[in-house]
Structure formats: C-alpha cells, structure tokens
gemmi code that builds the backbone of each chain (N, CA, C; Angstrom):
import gemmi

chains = {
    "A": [
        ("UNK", (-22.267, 9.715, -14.736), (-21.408, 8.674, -14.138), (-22.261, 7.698, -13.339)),
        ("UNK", (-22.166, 6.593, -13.736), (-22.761, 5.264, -12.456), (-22.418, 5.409, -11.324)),
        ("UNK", (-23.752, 4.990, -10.401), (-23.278, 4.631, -8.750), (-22.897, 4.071, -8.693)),
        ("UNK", (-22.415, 3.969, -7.512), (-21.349, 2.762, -7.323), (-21.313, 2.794, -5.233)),
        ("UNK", (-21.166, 0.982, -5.053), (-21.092, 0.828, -3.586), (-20.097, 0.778, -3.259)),
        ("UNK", (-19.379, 1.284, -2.067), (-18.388, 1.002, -1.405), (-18.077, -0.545, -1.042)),
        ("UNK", (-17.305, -1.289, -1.684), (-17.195, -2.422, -0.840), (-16.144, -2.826, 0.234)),
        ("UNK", (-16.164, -3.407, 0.906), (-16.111, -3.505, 2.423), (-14.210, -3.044, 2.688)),
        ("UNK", (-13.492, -3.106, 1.357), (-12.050, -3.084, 1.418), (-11.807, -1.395, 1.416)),
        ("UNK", (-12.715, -0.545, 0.797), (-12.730, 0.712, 0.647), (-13.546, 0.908, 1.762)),
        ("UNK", (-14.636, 0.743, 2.360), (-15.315, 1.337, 3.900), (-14.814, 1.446, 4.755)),
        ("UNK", (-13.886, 0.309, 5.439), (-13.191, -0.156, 5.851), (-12.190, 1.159, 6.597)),
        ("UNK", (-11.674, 1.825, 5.544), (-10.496, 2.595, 5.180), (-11.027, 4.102, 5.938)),
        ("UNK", (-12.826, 4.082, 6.429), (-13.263, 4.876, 6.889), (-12.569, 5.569, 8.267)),
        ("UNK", (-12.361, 6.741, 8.757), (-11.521, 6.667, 9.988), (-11.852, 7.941, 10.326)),
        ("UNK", (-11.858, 8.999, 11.564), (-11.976, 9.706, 11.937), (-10.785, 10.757, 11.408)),
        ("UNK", (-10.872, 11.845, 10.388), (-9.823, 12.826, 10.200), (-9.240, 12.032, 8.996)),
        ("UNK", (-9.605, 10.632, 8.692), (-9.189, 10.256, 7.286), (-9.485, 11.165, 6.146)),
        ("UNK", (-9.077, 10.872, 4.675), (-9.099, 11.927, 3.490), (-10.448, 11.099, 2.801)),
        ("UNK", (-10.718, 9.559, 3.306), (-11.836, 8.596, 2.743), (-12.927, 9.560, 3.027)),
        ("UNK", (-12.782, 9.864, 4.874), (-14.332, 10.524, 5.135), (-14.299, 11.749, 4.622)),
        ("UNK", (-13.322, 12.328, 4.544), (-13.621, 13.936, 4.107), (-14.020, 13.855, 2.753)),
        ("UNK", (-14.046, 12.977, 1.589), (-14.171, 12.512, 0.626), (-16.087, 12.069, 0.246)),
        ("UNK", (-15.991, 11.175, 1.074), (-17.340, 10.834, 1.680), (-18.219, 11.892, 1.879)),
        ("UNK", (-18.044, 12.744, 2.522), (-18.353, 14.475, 3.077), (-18.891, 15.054, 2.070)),
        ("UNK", (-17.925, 15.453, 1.635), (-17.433, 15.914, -0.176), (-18.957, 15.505, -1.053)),
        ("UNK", (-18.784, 14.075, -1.236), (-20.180, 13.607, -2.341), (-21.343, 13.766, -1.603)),
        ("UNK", (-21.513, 13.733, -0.361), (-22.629, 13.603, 0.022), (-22.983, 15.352, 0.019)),
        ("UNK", (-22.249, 16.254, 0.164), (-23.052, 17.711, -0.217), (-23.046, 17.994, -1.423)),
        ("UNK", (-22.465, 17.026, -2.145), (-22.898, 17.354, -3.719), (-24.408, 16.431, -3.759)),
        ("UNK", (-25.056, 15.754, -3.213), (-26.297, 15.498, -3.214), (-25.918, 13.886, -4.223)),
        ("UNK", (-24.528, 13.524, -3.851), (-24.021, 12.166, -4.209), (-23.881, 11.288, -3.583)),
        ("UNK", (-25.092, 10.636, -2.420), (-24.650, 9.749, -1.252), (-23.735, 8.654, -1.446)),
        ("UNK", (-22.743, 8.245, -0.811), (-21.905, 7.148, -1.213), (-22.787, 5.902, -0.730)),
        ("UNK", (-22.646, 4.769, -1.215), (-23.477, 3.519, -1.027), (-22.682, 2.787, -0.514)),
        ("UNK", (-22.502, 1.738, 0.721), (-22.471, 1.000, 1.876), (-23.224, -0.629, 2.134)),
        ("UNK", (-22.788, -1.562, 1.085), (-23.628, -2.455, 1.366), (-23.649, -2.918, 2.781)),
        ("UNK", (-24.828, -3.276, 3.059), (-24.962, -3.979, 4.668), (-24.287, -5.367, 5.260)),
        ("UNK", (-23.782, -5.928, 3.990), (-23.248, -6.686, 4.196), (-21.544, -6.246, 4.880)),
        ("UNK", (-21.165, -4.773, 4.118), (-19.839, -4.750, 4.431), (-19.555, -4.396, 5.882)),
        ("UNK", (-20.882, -3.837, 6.493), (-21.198, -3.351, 7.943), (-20.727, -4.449, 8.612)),
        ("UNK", (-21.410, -6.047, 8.206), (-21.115, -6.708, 8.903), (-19.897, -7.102, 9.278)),
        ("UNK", (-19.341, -7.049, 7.778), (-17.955, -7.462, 7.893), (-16.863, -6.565, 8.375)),
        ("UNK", (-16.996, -4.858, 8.658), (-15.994, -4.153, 9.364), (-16.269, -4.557, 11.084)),
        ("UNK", (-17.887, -4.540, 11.097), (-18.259, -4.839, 12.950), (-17.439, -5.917, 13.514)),
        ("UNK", (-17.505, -6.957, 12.359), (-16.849, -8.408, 12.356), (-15.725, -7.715, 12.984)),
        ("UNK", (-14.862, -7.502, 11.991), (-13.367, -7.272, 12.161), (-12.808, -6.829, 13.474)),
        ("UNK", (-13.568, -5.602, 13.471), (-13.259, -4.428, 14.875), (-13.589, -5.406, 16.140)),
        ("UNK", (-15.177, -6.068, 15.780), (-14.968, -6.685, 17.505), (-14.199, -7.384, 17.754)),
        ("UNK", (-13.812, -8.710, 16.582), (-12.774, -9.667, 16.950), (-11.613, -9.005, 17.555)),
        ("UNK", (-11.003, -8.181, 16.585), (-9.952, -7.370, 16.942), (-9.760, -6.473, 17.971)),
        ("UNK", (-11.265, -6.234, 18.970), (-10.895, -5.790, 20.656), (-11.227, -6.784, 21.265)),
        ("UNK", (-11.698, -8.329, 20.816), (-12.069, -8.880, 22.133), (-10.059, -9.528, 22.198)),
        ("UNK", (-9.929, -9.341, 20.932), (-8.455, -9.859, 21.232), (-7.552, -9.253, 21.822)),
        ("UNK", (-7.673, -8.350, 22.577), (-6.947, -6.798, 23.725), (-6.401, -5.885, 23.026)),
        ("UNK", (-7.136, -5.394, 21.224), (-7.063, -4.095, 20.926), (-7.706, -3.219, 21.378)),
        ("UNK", (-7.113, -2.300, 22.432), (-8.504, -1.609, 22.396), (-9.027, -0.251, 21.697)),
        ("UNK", (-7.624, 0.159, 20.744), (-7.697, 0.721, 19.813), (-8.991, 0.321, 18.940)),
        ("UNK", (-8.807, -0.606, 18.590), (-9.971, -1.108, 17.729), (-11.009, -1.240, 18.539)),
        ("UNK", (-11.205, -1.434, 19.586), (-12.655, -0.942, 20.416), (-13.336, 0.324, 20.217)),
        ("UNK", (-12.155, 1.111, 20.833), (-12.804, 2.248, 20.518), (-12.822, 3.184, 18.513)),
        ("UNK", (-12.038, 2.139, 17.563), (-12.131, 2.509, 16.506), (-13.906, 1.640, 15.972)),
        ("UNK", (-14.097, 0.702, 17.245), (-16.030, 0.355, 16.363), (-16.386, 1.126, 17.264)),
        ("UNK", (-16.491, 1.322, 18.540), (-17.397, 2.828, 18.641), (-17.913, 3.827, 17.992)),
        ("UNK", (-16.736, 4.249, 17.575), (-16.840, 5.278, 16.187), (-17.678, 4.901, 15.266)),
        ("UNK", (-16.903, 3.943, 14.960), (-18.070, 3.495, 13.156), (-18.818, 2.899, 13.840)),
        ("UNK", (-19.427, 2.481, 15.252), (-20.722, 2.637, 15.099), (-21.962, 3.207, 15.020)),
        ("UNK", (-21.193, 4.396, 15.929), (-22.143, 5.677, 15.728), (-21.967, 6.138, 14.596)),
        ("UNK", (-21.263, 5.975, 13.542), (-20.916, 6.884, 12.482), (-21.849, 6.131, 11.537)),
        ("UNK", (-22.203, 4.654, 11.416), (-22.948, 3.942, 9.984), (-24.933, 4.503, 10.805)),
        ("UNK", (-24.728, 4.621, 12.065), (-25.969, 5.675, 12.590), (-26.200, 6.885, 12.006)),
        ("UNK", (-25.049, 7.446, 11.675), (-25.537, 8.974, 11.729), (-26.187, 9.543, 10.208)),
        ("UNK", (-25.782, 8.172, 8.975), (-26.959, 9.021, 7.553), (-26.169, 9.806, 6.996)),
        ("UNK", (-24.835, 9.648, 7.471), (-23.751, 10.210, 6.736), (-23.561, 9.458, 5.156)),
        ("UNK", (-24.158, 8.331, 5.512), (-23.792, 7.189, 4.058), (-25.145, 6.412, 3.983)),
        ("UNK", (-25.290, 5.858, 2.766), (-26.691, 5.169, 2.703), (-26.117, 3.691, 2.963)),
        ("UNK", (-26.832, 3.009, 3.626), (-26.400, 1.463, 3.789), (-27.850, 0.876, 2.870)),
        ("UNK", (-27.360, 0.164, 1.896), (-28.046, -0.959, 0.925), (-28.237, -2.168, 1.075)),
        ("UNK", (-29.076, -2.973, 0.869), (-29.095, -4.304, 1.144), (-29.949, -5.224, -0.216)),
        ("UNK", (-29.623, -5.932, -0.051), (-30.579, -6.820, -1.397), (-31.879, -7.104, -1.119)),
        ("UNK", (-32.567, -6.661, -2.275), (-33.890, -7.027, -2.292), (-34.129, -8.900, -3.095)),
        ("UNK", (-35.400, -8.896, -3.526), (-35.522, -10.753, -3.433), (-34.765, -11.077, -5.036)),
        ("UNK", (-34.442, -10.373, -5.724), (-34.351, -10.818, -6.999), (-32.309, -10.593, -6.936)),
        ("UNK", (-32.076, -9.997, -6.311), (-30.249, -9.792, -6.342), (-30.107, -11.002, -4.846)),
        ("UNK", (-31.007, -11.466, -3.625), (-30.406, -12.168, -3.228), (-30.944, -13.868, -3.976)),
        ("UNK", (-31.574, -13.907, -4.696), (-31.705, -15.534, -5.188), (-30.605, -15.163, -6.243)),
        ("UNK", (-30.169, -14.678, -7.398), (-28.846, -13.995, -8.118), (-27.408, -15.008, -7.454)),
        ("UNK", (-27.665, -13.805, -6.074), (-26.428, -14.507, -5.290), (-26.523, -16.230, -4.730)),
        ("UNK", (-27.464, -16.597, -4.883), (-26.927, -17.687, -4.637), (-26.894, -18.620, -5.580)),
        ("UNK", (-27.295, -17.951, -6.820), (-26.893, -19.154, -7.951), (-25.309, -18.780, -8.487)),
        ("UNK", (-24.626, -17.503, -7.829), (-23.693, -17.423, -8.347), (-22.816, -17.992, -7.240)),
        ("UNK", (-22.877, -18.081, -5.979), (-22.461, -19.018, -4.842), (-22.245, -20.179, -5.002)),
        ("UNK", (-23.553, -20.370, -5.703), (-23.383, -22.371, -6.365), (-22.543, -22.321, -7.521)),
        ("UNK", (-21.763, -21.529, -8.642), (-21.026, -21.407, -9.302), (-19.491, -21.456, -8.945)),
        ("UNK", (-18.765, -22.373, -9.659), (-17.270, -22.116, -9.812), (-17.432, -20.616, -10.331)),
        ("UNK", (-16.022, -19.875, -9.850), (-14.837, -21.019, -8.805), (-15.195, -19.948, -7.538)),
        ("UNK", (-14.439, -21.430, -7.139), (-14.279, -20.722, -5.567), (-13.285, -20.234, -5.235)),
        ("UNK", (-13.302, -19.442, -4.158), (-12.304, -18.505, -3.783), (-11.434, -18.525, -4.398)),
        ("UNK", (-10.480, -17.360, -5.074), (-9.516, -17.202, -5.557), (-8.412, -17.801, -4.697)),
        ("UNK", (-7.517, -18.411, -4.733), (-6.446, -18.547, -3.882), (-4.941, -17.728, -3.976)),
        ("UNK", (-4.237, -17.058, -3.210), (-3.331, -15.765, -2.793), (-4.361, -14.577, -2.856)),
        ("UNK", (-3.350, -13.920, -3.647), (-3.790, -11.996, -3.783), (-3.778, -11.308, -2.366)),
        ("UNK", (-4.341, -10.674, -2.119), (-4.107, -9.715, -0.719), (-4.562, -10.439, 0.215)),
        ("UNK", (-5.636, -11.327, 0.307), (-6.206, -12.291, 1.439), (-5.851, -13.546, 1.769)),
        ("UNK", (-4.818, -13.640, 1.608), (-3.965, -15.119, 1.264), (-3.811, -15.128, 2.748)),
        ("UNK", (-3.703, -14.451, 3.824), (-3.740, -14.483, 4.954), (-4.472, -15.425, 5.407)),
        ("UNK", (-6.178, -15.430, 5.239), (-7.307, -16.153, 5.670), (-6.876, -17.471, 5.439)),
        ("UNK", (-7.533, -18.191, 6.614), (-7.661, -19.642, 6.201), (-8.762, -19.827, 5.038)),
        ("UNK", (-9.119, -20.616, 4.835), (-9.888, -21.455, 3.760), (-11.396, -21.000, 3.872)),
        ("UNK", (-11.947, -21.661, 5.376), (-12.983, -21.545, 5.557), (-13.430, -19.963, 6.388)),
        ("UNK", (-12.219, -19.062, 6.352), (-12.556, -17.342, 6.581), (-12.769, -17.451, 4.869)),
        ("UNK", (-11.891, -17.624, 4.323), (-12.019, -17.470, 2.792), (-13.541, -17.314, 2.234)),
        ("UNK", (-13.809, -18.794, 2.593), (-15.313, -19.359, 1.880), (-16.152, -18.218, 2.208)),
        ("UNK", (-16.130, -17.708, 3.603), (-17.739, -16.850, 3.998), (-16.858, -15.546, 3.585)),
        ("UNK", (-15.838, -15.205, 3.289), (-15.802, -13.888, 2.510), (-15.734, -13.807, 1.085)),
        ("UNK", (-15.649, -14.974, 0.229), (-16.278, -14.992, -1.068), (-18.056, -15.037, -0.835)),
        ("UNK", (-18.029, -15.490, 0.152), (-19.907, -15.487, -0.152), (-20.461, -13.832, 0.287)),
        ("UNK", (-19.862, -13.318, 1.193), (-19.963, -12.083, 1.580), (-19.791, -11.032, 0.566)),
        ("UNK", (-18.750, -11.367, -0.423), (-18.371, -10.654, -1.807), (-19.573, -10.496, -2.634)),
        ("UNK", (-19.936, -11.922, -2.721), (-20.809, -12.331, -3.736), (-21.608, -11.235, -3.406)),
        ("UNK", (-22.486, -11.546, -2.106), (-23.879, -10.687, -1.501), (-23.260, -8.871, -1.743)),
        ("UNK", (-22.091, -8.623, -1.426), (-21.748, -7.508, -2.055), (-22.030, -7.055, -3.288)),
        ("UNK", (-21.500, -7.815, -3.954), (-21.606, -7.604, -5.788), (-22.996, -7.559, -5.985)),
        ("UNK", (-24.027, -8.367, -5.222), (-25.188, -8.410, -5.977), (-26.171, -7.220, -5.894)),
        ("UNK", (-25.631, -6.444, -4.214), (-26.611, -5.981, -3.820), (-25.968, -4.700, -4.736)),
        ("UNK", (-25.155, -4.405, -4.902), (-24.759, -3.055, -6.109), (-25.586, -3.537, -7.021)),
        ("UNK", (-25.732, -4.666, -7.985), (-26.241, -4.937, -9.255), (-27.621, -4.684, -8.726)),
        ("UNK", (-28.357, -5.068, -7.970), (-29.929, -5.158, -7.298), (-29.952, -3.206, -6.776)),
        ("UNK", (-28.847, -2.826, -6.426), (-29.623, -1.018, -6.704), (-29.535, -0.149, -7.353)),
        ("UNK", (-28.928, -0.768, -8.775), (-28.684, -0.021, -9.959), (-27.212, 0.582, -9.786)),
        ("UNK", (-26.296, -0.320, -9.130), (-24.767, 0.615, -9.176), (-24.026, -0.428, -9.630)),
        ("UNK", (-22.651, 0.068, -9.711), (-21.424, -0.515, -10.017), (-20.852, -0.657, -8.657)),
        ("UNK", (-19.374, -2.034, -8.387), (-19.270, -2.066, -7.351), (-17.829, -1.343, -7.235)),
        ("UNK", (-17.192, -0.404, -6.289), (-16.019, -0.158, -6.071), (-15.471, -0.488, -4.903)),
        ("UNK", (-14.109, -1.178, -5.635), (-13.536, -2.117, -4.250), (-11.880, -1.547, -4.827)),
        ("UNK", (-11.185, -2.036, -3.686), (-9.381, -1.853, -3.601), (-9.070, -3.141, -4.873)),
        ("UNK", (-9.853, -4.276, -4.794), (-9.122, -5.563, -5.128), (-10.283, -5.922, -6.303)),
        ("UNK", (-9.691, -5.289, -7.209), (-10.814, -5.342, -8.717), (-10.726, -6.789, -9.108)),
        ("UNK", (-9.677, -7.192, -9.331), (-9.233, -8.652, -9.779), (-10.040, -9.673, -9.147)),
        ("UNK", (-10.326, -9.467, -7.540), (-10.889, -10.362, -6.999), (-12.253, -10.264, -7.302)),
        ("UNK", (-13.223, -9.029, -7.657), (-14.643, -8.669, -7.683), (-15.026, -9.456, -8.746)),
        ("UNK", (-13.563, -9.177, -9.992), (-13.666, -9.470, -11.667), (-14.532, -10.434, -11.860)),
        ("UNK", (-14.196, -11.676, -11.025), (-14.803, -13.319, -11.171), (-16.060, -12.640, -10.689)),
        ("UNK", (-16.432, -12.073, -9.986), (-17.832, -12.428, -9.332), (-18.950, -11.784, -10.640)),
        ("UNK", (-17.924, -10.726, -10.876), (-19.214, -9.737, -12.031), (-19.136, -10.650, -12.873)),
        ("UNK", (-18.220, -11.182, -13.464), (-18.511, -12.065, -14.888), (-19.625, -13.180, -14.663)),
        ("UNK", (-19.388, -13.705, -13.518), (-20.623, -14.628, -13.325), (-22.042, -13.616, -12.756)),
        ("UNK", (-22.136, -13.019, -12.438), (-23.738, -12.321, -12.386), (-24.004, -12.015, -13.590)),
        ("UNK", (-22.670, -11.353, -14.910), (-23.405, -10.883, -15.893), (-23.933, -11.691, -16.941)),
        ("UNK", (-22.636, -13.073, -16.524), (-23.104, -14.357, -17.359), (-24.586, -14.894, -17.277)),
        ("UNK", (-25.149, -14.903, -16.064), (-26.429, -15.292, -15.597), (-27.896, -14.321, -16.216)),
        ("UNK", (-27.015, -13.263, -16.167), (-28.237, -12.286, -16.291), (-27.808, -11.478, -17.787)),
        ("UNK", (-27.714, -11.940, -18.640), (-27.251, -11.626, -20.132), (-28.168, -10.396, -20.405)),
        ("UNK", (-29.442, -10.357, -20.022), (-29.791, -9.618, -20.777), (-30.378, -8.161, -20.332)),
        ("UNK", (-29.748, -7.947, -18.799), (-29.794, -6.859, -17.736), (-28.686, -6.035, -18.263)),
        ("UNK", (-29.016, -4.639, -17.866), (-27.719, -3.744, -17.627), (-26.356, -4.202, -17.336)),
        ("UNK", (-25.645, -4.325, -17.508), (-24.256, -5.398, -16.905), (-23.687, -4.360, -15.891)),
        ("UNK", (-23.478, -5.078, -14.593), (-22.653, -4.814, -13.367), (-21.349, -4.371, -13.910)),
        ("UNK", (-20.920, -3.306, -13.250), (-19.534, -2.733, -13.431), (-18.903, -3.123, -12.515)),
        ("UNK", (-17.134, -3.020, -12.388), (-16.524, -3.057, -10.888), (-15.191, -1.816, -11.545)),
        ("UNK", (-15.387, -1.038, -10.069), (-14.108, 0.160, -10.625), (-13.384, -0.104, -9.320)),
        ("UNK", (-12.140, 0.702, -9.397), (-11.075, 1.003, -8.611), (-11.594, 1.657, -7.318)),
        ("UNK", (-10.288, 2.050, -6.358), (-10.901, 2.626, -5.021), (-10.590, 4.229, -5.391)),
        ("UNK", (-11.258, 5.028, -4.433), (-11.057, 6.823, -4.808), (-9.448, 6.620, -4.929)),
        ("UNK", (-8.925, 6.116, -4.560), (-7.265, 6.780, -4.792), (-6.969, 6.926, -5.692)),
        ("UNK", (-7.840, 5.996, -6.526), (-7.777, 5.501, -8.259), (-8.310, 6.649, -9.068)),
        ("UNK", (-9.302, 7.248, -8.611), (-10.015, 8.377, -9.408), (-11.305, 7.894, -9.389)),
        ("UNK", (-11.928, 6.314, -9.099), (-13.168, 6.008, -8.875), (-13.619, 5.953, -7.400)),
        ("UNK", (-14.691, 5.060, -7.438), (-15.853, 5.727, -6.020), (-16.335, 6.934, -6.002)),
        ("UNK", (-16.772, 7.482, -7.144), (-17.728, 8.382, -7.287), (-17.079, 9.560, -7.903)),
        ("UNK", (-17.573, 10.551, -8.489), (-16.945, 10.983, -9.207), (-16.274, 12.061, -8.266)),
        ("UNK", (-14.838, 12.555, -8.852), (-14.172, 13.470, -8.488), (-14.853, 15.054, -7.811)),
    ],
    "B": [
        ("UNK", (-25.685, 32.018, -8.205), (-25.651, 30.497, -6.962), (-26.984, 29.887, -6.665)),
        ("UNK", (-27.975, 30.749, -6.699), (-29.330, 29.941, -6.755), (-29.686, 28.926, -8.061)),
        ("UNK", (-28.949, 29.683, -9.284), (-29.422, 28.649, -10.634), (-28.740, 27.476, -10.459)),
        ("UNK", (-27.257, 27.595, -9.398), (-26.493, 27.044, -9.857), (-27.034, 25.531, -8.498)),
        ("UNK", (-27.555, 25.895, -7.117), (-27.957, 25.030, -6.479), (-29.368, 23.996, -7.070)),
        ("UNK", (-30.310, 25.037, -7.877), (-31.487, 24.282, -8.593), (-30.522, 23.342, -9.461)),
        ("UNK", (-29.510, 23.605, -10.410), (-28.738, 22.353, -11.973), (-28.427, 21.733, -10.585)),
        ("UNK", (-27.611, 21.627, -9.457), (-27.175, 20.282, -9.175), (-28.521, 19.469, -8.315)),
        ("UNK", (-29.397, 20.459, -8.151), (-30.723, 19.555, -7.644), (-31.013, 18.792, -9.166)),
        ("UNK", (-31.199, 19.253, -9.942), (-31.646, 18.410, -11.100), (-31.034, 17.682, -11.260)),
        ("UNK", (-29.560, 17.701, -11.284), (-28.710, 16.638, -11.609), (-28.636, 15.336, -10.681)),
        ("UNK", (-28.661, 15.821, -9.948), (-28.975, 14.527, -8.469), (-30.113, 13.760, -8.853)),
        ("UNK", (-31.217, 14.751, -8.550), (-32.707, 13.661, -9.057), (-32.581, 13.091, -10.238)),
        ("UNK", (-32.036, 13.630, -11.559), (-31.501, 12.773, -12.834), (-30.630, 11.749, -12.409)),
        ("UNK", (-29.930, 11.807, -11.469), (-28.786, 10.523, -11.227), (-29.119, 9.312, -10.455)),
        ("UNK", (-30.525, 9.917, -9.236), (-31.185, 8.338, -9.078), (-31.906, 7.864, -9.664)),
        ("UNK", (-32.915, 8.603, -10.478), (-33.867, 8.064, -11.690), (-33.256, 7.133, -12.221)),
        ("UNK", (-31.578, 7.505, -12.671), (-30.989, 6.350, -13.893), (-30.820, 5.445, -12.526)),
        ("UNK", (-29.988, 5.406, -11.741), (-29.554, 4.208, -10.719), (-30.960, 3.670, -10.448)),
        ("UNK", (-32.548, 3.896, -9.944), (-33.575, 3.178, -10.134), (-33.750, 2.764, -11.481)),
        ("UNK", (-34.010, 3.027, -12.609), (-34.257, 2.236, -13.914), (-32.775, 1.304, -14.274)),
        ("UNK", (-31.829, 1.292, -13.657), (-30.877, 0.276, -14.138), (-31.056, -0.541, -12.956)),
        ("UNK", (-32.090, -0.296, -11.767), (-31.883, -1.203, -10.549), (-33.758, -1.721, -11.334)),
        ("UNK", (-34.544, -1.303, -11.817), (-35.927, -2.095, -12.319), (-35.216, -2.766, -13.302)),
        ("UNK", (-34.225, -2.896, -14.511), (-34.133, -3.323, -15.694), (-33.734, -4.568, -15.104)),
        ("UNK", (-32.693, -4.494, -14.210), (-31.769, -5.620, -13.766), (-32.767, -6.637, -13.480)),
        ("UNK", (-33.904, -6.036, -12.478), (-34.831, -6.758, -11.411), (-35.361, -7.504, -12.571)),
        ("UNK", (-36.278, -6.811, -13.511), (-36.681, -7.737, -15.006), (-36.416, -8.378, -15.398)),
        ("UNK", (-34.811, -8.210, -16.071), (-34.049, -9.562, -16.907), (-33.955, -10.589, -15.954)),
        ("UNK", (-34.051, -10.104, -14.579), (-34.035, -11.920, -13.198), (-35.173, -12.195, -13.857)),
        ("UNK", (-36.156, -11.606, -14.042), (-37.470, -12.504, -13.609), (-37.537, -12.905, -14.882)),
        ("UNK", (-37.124, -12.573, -15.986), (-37.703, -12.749, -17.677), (-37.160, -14.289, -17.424)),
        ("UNK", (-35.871, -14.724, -16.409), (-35.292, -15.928, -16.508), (-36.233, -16.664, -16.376)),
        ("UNK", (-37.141, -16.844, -15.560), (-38.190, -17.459, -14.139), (-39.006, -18.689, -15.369)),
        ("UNK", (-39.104, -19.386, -15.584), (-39.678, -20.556, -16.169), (-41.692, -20.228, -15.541)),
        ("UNK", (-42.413, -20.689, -16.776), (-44.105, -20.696, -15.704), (-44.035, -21.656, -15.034)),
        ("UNK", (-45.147, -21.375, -13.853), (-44.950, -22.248, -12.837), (-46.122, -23.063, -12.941)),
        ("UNK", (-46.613, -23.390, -14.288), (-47.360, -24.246, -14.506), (-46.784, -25.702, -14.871)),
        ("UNK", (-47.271, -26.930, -14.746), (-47.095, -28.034, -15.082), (-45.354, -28.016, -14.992)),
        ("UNK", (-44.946, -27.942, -13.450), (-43.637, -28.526, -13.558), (-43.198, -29.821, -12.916)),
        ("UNK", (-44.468, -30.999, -12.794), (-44.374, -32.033, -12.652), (-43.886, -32.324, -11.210)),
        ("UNK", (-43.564, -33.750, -10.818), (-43.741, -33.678, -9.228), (-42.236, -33.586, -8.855)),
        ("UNK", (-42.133, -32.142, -7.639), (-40.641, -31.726, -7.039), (-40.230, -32.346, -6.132)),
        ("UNK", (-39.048, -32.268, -5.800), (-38.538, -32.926, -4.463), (-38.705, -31.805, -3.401)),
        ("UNK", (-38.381, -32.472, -2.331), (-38.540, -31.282, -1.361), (-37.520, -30.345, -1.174)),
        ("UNK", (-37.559, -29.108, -1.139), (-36.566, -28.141, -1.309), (-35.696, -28.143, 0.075)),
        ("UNK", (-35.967, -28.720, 1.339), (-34.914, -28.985, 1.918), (-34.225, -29.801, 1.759)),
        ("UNK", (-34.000, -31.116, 1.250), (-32.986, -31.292, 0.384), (-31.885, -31.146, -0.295)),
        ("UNK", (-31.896, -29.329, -0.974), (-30.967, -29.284, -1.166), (-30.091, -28.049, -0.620)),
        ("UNK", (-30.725, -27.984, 0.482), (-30.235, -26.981, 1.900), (-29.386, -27.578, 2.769)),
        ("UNK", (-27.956, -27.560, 2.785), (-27.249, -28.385, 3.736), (-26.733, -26.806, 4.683)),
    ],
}
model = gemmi.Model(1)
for chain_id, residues in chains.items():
    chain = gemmi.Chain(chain_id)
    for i, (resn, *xyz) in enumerate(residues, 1):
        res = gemmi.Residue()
        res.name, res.seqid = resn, gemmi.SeqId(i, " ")
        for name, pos in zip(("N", "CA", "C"), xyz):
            atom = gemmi.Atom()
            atom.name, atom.element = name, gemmi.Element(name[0])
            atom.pos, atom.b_iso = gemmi.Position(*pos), 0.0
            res.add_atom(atom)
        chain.add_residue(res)
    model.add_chain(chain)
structure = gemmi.Structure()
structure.add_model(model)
structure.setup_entities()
C-alpha cells in the first residue's frame, strides 16, 4: 500500500482521547509512521492561535496540546525538498484558482488564495516524499494532483485518497 | 512472535525503500524537465517576475 500524508483537514481532527490519535498510535507500532506535512502544522497553529487570541480558551489550551504533541515523534512532519517546492509554484502559477463553495465557502477570497497555495505546498510535499495525499475533501485536492501530474508526465503519478473514516490514511 | 516481529521489520524497511524510490523517480522526471543551461541568450532579471 502507498504512503500517504495527512493533510491539514484530517490532522486537524487530531485530539486528545480522539479515535484519529488512537489510530495514529495504531500505525505507528506497526512501524507505519503517519506523515504530517509542515505546512499543515502551520495551518492547525494558524487556526488554534487565532481562535484563542479571539477568547477561546478552549482552543488555547487545545494548541498546547498539539504543541507538545507535533514535539513528541509521535508523527513524522515532512516538508519539501528543492525539486517539489519549484513543482509548487509552477502549479500556483496555473489555473484555476481556488475552487469556489464546497466545505470552505466560509473563507473570504483572499483566506481562500493562501489556502489553495498552502494545498498546493501540501500536495507537493507528499509527491516530493514518495506518498499519496489523504485529505477529508478529495474533490478539492483532485485539481491540484491533475496539475502536478500534468506537469510531471513522466514521474510516478501523485495519488489523493479519502480520510481513515473512509478506510484510507494508511492501511487498516 | 519473534518470526513474526522480524516479517513486519522487513515489511516496514520494504515500505520506505518503495516511498524513497517513488520520492528519487519523482525528483528525476522534475529535473529530466530542466532545459541545458547553456546558450540561453540574454535574461531578464528574475525579480521581475516576483511581485
């Protein structure tokens, strides 16, 4: 079975006494580390701080947690090396842009823009460590893999699977 | 249980071997793109097209 990275909609979902981490747990004593792009770090830290400087403090103390927790080597965090981040930005300079509705229809425009580019750097850095990417919102990844695989015709082609609820993110 | 901890050691080290050779193949087909960087005549400046 292919690796595959967690992307930031499935990490996310990480939680203390959740079935994600016990899951997580699970592959990693099968000698199956789950993969964590660094980019998605940024984007849960993102989330959580905005969301206590705004007087959650639930979510304060829920990035405490995951911060000591993306410390502890429980999960491998990945990042792009030079050939998946120049990738990403020719697929950045590619139509289309952001999908418009689906689950993020929330965001304004320009949250939009830096989380399609954040996607992108997602997608690439799976393709740049030999995995497939697994996310909640396949539809949205869909566009991004077709354009990396369009670019790179003659590489292994990037996968995108479902989240564990699905039966993907690593094998059962 | 000892044979059985050595197969999933093998199987593990078999499973990043493939995730490294599909993470070198990928790295390749980038670069097979890469044009020589001989005689590519006179460039503009690459900040330019950095906004």
């Amino acid at each position: 079975m292919t690796a595959v990275v967690w992307d930031t909609t499935i990490a996310s979902r990480l939680r203390p006494g959740s079935v994600l981490l016990d899951r997580l747990d699970l592959l990693s004593s099968r000698d199956e580390p789950v993969r964590v792009a660094a980019v998605s770090l940024l984007e849960i830290s993102y989330g959580l701080r905005k969301a206590a400087d705004a007087g959650r403090a639930d979510f304060g103390r829920l990035h405490d947690w995951f911060r000591a927790f993306a410390s502890s080597g429980r999960f491998s965090v990945v990042a792009m090396g030079a050939e998946a981040a120049l990738l990403a930005g020719e697929v950045r300079a590619m139509p289309p842009v952001p999908p418009v509705g689906g689950a993020r229809r929330t965001r304004s425009k320009a949250e939009a823009r830096v989380v399609w580019s954040h996607d992108i750097s997602i997608a690439c850095t799976a393709w740049g460590t030999g995995c497939d990417i697994a996310t909640v919102d396949v539809a949205h990844f869909a566009e991004i893999v077709r354009s990396i695989n369009a670019l790179v015709g003659q590489a292994p082609p990037l996968g995108v699977t479902g989240a564990p609820e699905d039966g993907a993110a690593g094998p059962a | 249980m000892l044979a059985q901890l050595v197969v999933r050691g093998l199987d593990a080290v078999e499973r990043e071997r493939a995730v490294e050779r599909t993470a070198r193949a990928r790295a390749d087909a980038y670069r097979e793109r890469s044009v020589d960087n001989d005689d590519l005549g006179a460039l503009p400046p690459l900040e330019e097209a950095i906004d």
